[in-house]
MIDOSE-1310 file (N, C-alpha, C; in nm, 2 decimals, decimal comma, always signed):
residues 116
xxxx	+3,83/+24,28/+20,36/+3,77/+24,33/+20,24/+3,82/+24,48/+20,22; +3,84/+24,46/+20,09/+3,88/+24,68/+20,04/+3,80/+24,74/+20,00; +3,77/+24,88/+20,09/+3,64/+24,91/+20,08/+3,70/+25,06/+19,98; +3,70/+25,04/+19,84/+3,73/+25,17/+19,78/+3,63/+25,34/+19,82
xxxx	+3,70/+25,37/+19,77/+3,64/+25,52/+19,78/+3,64/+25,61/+19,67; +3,61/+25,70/+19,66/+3,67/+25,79/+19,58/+3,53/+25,78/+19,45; +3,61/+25,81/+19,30/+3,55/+25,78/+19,17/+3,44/+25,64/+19,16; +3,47/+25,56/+19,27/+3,41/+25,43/+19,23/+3,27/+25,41/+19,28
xxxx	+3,30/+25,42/+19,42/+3,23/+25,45/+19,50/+3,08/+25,58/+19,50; +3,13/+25,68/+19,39/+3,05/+25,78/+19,35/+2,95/+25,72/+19,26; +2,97/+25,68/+19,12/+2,96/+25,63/+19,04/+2,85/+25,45/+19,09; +2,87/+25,43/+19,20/+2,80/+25,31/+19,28/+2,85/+25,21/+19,17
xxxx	+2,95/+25,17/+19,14/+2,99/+25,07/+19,09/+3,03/+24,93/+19,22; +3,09/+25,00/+19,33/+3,10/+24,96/+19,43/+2,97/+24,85/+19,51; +2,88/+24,96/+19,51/+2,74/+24,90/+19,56/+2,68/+24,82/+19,49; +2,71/+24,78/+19,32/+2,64/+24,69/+19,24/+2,70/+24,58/+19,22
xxxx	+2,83/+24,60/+19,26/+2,90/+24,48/+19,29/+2,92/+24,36/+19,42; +2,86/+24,45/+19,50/+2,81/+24,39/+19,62/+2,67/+24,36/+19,63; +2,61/+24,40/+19,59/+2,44/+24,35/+19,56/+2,45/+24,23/+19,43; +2,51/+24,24/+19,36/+2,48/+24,14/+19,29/+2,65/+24,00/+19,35
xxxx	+2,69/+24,05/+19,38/+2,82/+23,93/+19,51/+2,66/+23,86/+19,57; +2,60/+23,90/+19,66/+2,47/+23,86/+19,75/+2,36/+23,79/+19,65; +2,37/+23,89/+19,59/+2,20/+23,79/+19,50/+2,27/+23,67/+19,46; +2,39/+23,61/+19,38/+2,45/+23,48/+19,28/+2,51/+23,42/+19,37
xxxx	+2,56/+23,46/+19,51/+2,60/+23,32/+19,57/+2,48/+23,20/+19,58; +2,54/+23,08/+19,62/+2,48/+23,00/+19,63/+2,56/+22,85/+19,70; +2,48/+22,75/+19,70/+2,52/+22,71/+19,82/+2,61/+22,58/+19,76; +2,71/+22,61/+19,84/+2,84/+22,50/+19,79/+2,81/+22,31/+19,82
xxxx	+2,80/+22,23/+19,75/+2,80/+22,10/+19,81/+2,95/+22,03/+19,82; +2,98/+21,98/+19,90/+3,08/+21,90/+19,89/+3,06/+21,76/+19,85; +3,13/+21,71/+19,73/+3,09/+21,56/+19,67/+3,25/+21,46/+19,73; +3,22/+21,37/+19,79/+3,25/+21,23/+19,87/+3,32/+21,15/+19,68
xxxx	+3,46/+21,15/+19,71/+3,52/+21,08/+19,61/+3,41/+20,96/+19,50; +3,35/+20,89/+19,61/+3,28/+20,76/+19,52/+3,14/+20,78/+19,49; +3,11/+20,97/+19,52/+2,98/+21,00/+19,41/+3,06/+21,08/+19,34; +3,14/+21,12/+19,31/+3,20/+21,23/+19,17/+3,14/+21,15/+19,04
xxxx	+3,13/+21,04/+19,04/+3,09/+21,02/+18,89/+2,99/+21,07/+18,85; +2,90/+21,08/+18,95/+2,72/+21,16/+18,86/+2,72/+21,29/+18,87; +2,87/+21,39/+18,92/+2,93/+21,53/+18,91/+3,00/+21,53/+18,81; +3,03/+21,48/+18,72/+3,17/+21,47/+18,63/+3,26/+21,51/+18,65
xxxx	+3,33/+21,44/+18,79/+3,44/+21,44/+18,91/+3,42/+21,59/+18,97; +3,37/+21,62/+18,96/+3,36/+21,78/+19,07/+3,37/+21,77/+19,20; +3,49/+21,77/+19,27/+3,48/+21,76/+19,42/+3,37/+21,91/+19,48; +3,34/+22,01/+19,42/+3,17/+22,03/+19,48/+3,12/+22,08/+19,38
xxxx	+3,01/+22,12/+19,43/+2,90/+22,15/+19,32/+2,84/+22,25/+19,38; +2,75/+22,38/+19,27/+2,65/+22,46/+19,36/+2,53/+22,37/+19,35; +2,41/+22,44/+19,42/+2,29/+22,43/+19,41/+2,21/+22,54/+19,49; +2,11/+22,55/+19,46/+2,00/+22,63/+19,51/+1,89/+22,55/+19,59
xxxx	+1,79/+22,61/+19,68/+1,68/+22,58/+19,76/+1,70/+22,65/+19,90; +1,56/+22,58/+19,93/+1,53/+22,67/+20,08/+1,56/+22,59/+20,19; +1,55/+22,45/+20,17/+1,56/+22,30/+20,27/+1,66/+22,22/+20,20; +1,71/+22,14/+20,24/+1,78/+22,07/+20,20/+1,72/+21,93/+20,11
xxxx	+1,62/+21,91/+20,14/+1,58/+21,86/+20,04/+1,53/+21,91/+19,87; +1,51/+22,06/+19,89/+1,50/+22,14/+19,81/+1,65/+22,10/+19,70; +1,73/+22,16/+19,81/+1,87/+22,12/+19,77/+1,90/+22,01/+19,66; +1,87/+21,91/+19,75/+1,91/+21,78/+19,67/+1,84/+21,73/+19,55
xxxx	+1,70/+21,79/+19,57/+1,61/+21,79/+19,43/+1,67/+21,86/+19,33; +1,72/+21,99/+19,37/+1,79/+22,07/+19,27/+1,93/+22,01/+19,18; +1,97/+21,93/+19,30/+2,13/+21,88/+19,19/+2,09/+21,74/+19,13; +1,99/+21,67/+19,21/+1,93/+21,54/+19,11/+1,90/+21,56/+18,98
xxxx	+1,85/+21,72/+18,94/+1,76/+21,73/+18,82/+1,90/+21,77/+18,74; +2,01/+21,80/+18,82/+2,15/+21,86/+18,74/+2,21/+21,73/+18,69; +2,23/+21,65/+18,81/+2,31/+21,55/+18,82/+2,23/+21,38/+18,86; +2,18/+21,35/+18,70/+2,12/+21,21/+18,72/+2,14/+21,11/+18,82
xxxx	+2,01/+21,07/+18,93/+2,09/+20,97/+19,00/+2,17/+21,04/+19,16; +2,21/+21,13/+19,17/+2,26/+21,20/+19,25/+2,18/+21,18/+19,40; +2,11/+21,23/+19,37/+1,97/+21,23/+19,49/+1,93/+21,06/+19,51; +1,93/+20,99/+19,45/+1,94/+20,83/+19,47/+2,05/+20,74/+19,57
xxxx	+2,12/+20,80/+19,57/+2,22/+20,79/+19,63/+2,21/+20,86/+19,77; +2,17/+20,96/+19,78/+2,12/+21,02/+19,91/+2,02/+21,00/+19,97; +1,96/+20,94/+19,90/+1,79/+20,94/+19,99/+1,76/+20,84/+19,95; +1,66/+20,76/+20,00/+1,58/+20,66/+20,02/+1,44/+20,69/+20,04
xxxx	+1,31/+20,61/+20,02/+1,18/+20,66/+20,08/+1,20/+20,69/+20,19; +1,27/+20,65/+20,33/+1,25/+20,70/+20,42/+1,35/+20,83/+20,47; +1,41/+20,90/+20,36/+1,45/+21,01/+20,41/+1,63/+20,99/+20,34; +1,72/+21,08/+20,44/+1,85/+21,07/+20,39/+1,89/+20,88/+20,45
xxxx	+2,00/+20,84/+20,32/+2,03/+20,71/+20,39/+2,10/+20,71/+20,48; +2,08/+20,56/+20,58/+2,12/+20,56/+20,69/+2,32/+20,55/+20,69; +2,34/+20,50/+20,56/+2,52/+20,51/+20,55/+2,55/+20,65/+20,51; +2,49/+20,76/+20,52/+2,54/+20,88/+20,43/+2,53/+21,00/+20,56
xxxx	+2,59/+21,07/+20,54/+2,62/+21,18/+20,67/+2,63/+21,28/+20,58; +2,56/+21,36/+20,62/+2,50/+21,51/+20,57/+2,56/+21,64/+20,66; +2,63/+21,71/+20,64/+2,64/+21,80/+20,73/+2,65/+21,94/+20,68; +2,59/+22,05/+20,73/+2,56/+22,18/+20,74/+2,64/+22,27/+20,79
xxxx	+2,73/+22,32/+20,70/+2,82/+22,45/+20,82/+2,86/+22,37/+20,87; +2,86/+22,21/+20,90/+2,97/+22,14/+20,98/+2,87/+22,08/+21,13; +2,72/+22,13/+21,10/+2,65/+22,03/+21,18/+2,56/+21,94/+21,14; +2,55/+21,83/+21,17/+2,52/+21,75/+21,17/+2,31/+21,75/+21,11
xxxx	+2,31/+21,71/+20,99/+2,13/+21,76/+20,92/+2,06/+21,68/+21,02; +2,08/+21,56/+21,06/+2,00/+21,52/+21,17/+1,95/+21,52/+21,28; +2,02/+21,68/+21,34/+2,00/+21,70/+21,46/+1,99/+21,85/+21,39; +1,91/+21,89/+21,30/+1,89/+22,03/+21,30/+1,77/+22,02/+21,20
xxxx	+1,70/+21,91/+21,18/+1,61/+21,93/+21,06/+1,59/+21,86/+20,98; +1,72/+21,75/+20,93/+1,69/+21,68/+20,83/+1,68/+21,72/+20,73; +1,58/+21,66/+20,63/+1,56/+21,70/+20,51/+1,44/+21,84/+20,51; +1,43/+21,89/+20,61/+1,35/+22,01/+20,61/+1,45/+22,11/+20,69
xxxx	+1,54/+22,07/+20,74/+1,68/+22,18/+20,77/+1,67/+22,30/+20,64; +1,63/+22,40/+20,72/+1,70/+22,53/+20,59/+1,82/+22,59/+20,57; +1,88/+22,60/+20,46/+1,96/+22,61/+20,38/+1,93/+22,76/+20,30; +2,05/+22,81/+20,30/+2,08/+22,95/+20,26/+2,19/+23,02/+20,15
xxxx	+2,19/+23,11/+20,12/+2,34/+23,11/+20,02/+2,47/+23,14/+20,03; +2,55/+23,07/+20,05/+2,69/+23,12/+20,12/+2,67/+23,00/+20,23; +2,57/+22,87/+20,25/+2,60/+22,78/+20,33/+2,70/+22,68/+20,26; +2,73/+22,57/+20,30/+2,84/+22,44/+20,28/+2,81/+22,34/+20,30
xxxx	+2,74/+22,26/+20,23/+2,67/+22,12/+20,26/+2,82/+21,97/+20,23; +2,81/+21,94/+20,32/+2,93/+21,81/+20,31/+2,86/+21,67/+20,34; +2,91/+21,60/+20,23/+2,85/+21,49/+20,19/+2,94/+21,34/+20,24; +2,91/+21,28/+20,33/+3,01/+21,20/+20,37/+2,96/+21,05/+20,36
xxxx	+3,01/+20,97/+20,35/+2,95/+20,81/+20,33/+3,02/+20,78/+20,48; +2,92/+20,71/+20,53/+2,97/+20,64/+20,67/+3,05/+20,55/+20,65; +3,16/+20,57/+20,75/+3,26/+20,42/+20,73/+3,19/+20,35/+20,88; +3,23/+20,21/+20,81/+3,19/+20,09/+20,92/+3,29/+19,99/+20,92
xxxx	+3,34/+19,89/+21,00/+3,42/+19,81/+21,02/+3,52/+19,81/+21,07; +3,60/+19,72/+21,11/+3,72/+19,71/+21,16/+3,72/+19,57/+21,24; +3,87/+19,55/+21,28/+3,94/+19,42/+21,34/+3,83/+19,39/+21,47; +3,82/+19,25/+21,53/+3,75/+19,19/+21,62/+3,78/+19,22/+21,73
């Protein structure tokens, strides 16, 4: 990062640019090729919330259907792999895992099968 000085820096143009960088991030989703249709092909998407169910409520109400595809009554579905920063939502919380701005949620569909 370039940390100016001088005129800019006096002036706190500097510092309002970094305060407001912090306040508008938000949290990246990555979309799995064979849900892009209820993104209008967006390989990711933002969203906002505190849990990740928060989360997903948030892009369902963007993105019709979306959240259907992830969850079931009993929670995330069992073919879909959720991951956080790159760990695993099932072993950190689930649908009550907290979620922050500047995190990376990746959305993966479980593969199954193969030769006998």
């Amino acid at each position: 990062m370039i940390v100016p000085d001088g005129p800019l820096e006096a002036t706190g143009i500097y510092a309002y640019a970094q305060s407001w960088s912090r306040q508008n991030m938000a949290i990246e989703v990555r979309i799995p090729t064979i849900l892009r249709t209820y993104t209008g092909g967006a390989k990711s998407v933002e969203g906002s919330g505190s849990t990740l169910a928060e989360l997903i409520a948030d892009l369902d109400g963007r993105f019709d259907g979306l959240g259907d595809r992830l969850m079931d009554d009993a929670g995330l579905r069992r073919f879909i792999n959720v991951y956080l920063n790159d760990e695993d939502v099932r072993f950190i919380g689930g649908l009550a895992a907290p979620v922050t701005d500047g995190d990376t949620v990746t959305v993966l569909p479980a593969v199954a099968g193969g030769a006998r």
